[in-house]
Wavefront OBJ file of the C-alpha trace (Angstrom):
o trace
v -11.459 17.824 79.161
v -14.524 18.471 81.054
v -13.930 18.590 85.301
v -16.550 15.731 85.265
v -14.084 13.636 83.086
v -11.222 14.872 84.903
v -12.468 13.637 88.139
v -13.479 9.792 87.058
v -10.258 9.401 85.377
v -8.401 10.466 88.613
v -10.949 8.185 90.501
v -10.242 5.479 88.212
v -6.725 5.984 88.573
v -6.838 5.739 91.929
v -8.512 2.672 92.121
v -5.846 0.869 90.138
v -3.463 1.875 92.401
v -5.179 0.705 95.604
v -7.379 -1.691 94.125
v -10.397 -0.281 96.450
v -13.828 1.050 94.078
v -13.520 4.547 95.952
v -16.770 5.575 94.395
v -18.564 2.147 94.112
v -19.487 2.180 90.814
v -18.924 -1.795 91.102
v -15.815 -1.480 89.265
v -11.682 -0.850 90.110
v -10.530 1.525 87.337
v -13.610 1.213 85.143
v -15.069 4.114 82.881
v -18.913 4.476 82.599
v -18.919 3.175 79.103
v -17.135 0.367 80.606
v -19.763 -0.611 83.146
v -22.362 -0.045 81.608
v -21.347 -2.943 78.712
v -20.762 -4.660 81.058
v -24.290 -4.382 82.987
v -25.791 -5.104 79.933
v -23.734 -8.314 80.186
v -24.178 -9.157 83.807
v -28.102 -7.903 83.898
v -26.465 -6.088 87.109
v -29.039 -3.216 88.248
v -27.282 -0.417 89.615
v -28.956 2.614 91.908
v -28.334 5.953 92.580
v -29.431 7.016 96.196
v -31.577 10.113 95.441
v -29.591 13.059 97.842
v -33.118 14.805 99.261
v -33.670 14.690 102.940
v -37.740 15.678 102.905
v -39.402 15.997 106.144
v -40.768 14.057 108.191
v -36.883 12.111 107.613
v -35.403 13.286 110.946
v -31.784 12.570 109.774
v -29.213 15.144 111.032
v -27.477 15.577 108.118
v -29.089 17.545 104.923
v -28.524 16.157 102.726
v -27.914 12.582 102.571
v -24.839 12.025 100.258
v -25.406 9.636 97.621
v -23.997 6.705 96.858
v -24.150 4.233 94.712
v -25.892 1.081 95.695
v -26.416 -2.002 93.937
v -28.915 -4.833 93.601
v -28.308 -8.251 92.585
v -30.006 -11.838 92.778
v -33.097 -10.312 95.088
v -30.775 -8.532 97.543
v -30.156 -4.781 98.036
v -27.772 -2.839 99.889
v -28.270 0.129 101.851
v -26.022 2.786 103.197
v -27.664 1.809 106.826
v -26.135 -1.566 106.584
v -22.714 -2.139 107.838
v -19.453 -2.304 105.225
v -22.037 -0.313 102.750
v -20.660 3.318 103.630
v -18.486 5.180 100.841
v -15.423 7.010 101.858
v -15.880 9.955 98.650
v -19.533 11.512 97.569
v -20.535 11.196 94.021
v -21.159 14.488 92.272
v -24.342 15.129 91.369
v -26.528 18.348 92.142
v -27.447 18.279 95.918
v -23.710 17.120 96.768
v -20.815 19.479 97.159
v -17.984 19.103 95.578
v -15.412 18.314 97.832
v -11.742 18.467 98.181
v -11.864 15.182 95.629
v -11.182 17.963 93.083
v -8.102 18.161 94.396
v -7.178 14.716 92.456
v -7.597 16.228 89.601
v -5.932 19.866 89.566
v -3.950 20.032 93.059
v -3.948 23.839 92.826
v -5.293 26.822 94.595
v -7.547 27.596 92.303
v -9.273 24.144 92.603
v -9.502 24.897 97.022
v -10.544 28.382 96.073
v -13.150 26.713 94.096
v -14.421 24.370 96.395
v -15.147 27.231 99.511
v -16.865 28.653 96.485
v -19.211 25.932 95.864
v -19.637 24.746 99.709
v -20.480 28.281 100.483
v -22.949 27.878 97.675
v -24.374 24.500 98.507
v -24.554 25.618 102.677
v -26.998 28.512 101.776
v -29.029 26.401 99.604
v -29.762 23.656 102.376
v -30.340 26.206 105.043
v -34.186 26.635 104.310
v -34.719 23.432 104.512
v -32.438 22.311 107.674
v -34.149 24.917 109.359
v -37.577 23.356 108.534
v -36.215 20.098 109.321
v -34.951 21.556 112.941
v -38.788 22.807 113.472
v -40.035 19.318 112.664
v -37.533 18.175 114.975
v -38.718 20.360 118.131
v -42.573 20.049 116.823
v -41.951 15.833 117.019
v -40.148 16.005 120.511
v -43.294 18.215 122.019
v -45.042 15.362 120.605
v -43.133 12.345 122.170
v -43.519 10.491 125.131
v -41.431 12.177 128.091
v -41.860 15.710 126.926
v -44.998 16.178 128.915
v -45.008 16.760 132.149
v -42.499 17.938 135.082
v -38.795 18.576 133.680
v -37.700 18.991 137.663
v -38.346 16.187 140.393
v -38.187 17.493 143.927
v -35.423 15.434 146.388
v -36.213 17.789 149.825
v -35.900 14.529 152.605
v -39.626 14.670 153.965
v -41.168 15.619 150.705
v -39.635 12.793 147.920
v -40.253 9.509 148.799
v -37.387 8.311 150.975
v -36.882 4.871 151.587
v -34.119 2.838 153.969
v -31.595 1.325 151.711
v -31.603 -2.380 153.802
v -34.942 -3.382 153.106
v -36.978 -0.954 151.083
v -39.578 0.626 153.552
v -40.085 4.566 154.258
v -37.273 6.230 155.649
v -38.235 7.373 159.243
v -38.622 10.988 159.678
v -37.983 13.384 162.710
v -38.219 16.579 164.107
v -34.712 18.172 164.335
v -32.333 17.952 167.069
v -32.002 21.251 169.096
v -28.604 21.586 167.684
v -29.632 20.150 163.961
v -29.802 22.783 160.898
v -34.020 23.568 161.236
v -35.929 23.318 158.067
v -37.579 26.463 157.086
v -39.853 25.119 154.474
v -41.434 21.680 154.377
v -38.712 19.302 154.556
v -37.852 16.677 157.218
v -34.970 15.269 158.657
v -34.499 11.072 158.336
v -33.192 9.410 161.147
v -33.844 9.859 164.923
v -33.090 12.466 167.114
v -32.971 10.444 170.732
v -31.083 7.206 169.738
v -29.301 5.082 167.517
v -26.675 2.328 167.314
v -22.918 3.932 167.262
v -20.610 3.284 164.164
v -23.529 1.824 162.183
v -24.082 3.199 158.403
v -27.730 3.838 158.059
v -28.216 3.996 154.298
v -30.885 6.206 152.805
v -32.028 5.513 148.780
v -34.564 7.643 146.468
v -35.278 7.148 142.799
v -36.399 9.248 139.940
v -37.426 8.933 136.179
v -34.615 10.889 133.848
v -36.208 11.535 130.099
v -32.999 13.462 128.745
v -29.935 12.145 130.426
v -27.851 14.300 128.415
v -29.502 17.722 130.390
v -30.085 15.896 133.687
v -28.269 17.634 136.700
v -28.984 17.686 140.503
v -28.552 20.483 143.607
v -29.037 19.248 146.819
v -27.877 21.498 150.094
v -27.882 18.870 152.630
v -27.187 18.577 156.739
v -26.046 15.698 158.543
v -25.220 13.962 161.995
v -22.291 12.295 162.126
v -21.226 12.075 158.321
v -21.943 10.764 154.962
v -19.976 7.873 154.416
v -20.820 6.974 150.852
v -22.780 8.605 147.732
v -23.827 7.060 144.544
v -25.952 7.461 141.548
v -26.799 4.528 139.851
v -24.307 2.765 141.695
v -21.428 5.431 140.763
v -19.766 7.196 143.623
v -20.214 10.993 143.769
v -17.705 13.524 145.143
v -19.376 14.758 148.788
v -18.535 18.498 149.785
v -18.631 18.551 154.117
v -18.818 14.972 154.519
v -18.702 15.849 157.990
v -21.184 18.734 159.191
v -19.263 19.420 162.612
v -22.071 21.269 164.759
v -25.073 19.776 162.386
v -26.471 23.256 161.882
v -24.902 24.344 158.055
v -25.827 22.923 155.401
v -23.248 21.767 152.305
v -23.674 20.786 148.543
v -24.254 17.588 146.891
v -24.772 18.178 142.894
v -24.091 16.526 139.501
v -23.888 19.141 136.499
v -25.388 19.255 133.133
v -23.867 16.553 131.181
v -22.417 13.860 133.742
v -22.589 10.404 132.356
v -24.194 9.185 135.335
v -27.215 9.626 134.535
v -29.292 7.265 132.185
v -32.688 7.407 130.529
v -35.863 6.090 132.969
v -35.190 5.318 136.512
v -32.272 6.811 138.412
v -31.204 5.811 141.867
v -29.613 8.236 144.341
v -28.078 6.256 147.742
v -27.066 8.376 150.954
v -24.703 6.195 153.709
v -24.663 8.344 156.629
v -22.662 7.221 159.652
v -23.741 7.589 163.146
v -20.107 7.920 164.541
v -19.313 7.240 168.515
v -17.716 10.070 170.414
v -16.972 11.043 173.651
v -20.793 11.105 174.775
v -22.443 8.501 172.696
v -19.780 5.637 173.107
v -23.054 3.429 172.877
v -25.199 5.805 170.626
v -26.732 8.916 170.084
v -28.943 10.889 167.844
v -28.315 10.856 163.743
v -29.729 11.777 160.840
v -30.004 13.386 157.394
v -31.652 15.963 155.701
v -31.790 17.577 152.038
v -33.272 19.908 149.741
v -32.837 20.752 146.560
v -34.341 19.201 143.050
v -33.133 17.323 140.170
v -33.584 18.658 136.614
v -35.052 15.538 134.639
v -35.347 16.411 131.373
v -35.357 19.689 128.381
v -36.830 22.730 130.008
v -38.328 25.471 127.861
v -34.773 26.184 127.075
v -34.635 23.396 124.368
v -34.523 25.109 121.147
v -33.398 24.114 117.761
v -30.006 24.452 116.483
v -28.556 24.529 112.741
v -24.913 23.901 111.785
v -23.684 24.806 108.187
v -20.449 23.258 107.015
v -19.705 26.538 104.009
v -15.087 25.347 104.606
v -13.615 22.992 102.624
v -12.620 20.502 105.548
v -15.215 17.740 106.968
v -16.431 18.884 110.554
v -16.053 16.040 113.125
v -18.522 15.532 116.182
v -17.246 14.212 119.216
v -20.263 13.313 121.423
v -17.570 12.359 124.422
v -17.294 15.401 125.900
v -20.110 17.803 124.581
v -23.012 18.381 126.661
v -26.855 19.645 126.060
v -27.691 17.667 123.216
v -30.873 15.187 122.937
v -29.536 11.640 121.863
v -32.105 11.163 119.621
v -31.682 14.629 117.885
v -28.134 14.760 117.977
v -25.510 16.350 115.587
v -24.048 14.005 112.584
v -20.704 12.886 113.919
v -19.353 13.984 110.005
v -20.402 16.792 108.648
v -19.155 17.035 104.712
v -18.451 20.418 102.714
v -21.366 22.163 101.771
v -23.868 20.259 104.497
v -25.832 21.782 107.215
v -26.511 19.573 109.851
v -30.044 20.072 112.091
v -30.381 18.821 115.814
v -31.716 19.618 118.940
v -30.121 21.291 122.393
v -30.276 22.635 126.097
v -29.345 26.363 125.499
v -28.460 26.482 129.503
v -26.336 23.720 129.241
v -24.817 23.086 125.186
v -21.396 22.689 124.746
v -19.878 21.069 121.570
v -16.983 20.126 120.704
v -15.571 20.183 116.789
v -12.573 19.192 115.120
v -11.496 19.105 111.228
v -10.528 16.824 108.829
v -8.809 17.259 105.717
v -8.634 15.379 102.309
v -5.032 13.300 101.969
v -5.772 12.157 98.684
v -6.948 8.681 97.614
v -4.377 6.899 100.017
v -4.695 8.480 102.776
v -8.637 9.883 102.769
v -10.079 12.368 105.208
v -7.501 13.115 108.448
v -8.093 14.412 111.669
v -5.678 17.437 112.082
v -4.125 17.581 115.419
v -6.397 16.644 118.740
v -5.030 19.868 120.130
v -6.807 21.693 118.252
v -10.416 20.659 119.075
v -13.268 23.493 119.866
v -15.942 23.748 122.161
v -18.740 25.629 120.985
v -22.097 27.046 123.094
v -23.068 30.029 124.137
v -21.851 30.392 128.009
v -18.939 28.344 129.602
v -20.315 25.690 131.672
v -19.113 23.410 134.834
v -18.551 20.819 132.529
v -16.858 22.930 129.308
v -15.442 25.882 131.439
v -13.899 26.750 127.737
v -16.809 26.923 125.678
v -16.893 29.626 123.293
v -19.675 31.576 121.289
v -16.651 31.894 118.630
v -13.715 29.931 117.939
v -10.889 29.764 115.453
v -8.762 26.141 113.915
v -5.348 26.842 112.186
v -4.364 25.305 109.180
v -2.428 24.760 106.107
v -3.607 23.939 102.295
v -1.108 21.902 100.493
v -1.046 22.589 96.826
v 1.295 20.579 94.300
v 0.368 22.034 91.118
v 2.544 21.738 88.489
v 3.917 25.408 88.023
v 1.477 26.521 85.353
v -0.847 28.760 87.291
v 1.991 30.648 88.537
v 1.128 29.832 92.137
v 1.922 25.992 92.318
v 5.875 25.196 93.007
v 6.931 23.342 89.932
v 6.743 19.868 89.316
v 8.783 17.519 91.545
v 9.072 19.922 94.106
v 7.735 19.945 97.770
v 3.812 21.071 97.896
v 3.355 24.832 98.623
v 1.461 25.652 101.774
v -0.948 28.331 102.322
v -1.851 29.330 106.056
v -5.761 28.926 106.579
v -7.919 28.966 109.755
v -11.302 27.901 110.269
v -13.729 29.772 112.053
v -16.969 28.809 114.173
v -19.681 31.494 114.992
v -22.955 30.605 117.561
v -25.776 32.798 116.761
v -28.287 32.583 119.406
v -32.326 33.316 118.496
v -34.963 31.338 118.368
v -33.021 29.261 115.976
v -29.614 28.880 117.207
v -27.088 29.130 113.958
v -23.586 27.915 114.096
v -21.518 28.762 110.904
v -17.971 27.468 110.128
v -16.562 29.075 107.212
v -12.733 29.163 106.048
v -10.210 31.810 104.922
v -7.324 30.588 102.892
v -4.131 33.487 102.818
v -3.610 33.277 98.903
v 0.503 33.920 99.908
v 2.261 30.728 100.402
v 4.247 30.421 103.953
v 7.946 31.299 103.565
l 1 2 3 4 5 6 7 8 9 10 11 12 13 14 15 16 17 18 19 20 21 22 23 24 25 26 27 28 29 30 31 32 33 34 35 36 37 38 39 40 41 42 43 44 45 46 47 48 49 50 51 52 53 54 55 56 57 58 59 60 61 62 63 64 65 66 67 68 69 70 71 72 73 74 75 76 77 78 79 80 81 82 83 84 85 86 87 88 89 90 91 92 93 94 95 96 97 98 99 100 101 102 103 104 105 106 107 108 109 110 111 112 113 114 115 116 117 118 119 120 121 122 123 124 125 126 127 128 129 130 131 132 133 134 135 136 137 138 139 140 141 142 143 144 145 146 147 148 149 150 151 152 153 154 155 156 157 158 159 160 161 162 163 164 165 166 167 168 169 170 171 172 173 174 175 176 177 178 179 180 181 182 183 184 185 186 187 188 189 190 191 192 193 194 195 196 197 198 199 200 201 202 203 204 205 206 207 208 209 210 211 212 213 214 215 216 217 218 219 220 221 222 223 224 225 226 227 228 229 230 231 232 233 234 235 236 237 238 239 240 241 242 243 244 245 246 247 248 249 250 251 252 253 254 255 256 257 258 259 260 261 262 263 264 265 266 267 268 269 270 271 272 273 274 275 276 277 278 279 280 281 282 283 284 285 286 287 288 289 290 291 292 293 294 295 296 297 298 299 300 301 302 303 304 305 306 307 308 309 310 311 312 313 314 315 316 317 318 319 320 321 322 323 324 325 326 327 328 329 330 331 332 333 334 335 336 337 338 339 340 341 342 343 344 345 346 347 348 349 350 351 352 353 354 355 356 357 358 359 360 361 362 363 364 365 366 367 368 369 370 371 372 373 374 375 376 377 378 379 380 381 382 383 384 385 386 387 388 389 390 391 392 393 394 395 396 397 398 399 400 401 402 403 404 405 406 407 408 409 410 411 412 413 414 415 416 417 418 419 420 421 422 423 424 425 426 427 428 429 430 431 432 433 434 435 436 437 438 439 440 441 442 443 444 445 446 447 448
């Protein structure tokens, strides 16, 4: 019996069993004879989602998977709409044939066969997710927020200040004989002859943020007595030398690559500084506050486009929570099938992702996550946020084959599936175009 045959019968079977239409054909357990008598009945229309991804479609994924949709009494169904997603791919040309197969042999030869094709399908979408990738970068130079500064300057004196209580400019002063002295242009807020003890004098600046998923701030600040308090966007932020004893050093205030404090268009930084009593200024004294440093706003010249080809036999899973240096709007698929190569945008100063498998359980139990433990984080330099990002990085697994016996390989029938050690491994090329590959070896030697 042709695979093709093979395949619907084990999907029909399937469906019988769980009563679910796995590949929404609009039937449970129905053959294509079947359904189509009974179209002819019904007058029900039925659609094939065609699987190119031309440009300009921006989609991450190449291709789309097709499904198959149908239309009845004036209404349609898309795969955008919610409930209208498919758990299995149909097989037609641009889709790989994924570990589905397995349904229908369950042997090694049928896993051998599908890093075959995946490999096959992976280098025949590359060309075009690379053009896709272009068309990305080309359409982001091209949007609004990709002109102008990436960097906003936050030196006190220089960015526009303002007091916290009621909105005006933050006072500025020369320094305080014993104050850290400015070598560039920057001023110190405050006063340096008098003001009120124990009172918090709070100190606010804002700034527009086009990529919040780059953003990141320095700022080497001084300060008499202490900083009481830091936020952005209302968010506290962890203070190095809260208290500057002798006023003259300066110490860090920064947010790296990645935080989730930052959001897109206006971001507000707030300073509390304290203007403590002591010994000599029981009733008051000189304060004040001064920084320098700049925020990074948006993609530098760094941004670059980035392919990933899928060429294993698992489904690769995103998990935005946690990676870094990606634009949200040009962001990797969160699934990534056999076969697929995905096409997105990222920060190469600042890119970490992080990757996981998932593997076929059959018709009952669908696509798995193997164990959390096991999740990657791929760029091409560690960074604050992803101190264990790697340029290469390697998943351990097992294939499960049933089999009946026949091939010599499979245990025979009615006896525990054989396992065969495999690992998954993810390469970052970096270029112009930065390539990430994840293929899969599969030891043809069964464990013990």
């Amino acid at each position: 019996m042709p695979i093709t045959n093979l395949v619907e019968c084990a999907v029909n079977l399937a469906e019988k069993v769980t009563g679910v239409d796995i590949d929404r054909d609009g039937d449970i357990g129905m053959s294509k004879e079947q359904l189509d008598d009974a179209k002819k009945k019904t007058n029900l229309n039925v659609d094939v989602v065609g699987a190119t991804a031309t440009l300009p479609d921006i989609s991450a994924t190449t291709p789309k998977v097709s499904l198959f949709e149908f239309k009845s009494a004036g209404q349609e169904r898309t795969s955008n709409e919610s409930g209208a997603s498919t758990t299995l791919p149909v097989f037609d040309a641009a889709t790989p044939k994924v570990s589905i197969l397995a349904i229908g042999k369950n042997t090694l030869a049928s896993a051998n066969k599908l890093l075959e094709e995946a490999e096959q399908q992976a280098a025949n979408f590359q060309p075009q997710a690379t053009e896709k990738a272009k068309f990305m970068l080309q359409n982001y130079a091209a949007g609004p927020g990709s002109t102008g500064n990436t960097t906003t300057d936050l030196t006190t004196g220089i960015a526009a200040w303002k007091l916290l209580d009621d909105g005006s400019k933050a006072p500025e002063t020369d320094p305080y004989p014993t104050w850290y002295q400015p070598t560039g242009e920057g001023k110190w807020l405050g006063s340096a002859t008098f003001g009120e003890a124990n009172k918090v004098f709070g100190y606010t600046l804002s700034f527009e943020v086009t990529a919040p998923e780059v953003a990141s701030f320095s700022l080497a600040f001084a300060v008499d007595n202490l900083v009481e308090s830091a936020t952005l966007n209302g968010k506290d932020l962890t203070v190095a030398g809260r208290l500057n004893a002798g006023f003259g050093n300066l110490s860090l205030l920064e947010l790296d690559p990645g935080s989730a404090l930052f959001k897109l268009g206006t971001n507000v930084l707030v300073v509390n500084v304290l203007n403590a009593a002591g010994l000599n200024n029981e009733r008051g004294g000189p304060y004040g506050f001064y920084a320098e440093g700049a925020a990074k706003t948006g993609p530098t010249a760094d941004l670059t486009k980035c392919t990933l080809a899928n060429t294993t036999g698992a489904r690769l899973e995103f998990f935005e929570n946690g990676s870094t240096g990606f634009l949200s709007h040009y962001k990797p698929p969160k699934i990534l099938e056999p076969g697929a190569v995905a096409s997105f945008l990222v920060d190469k100063d600042s890119f970490a992702l992080q990757y996981n498998i998932q593997v076929f359980q059959g018709p009952i139990g669908g696509w798995t996550r193997v164990e959390d433990s096991k999740t990657v984080t791929l760029g091409l330099k560690p960074t604050p946020l992803n101190p264990t990002t790697k340029r290469s990085a390697e998943i351990e697994s097992d294939v499960q084959v049933i089999g009946d016996g026949t091939d010599g390989r499979g245990p025979p029938a009615g006896k525990p599936p054989a396992k065969y050690p495999t690992k998954f491994v993810f390469a970052v090329e970096d270029g112009d175009l930065v390539q990430i590959v994840a293929t899969q070896e599969i030891t043809q030697i069964p464990r013990g």
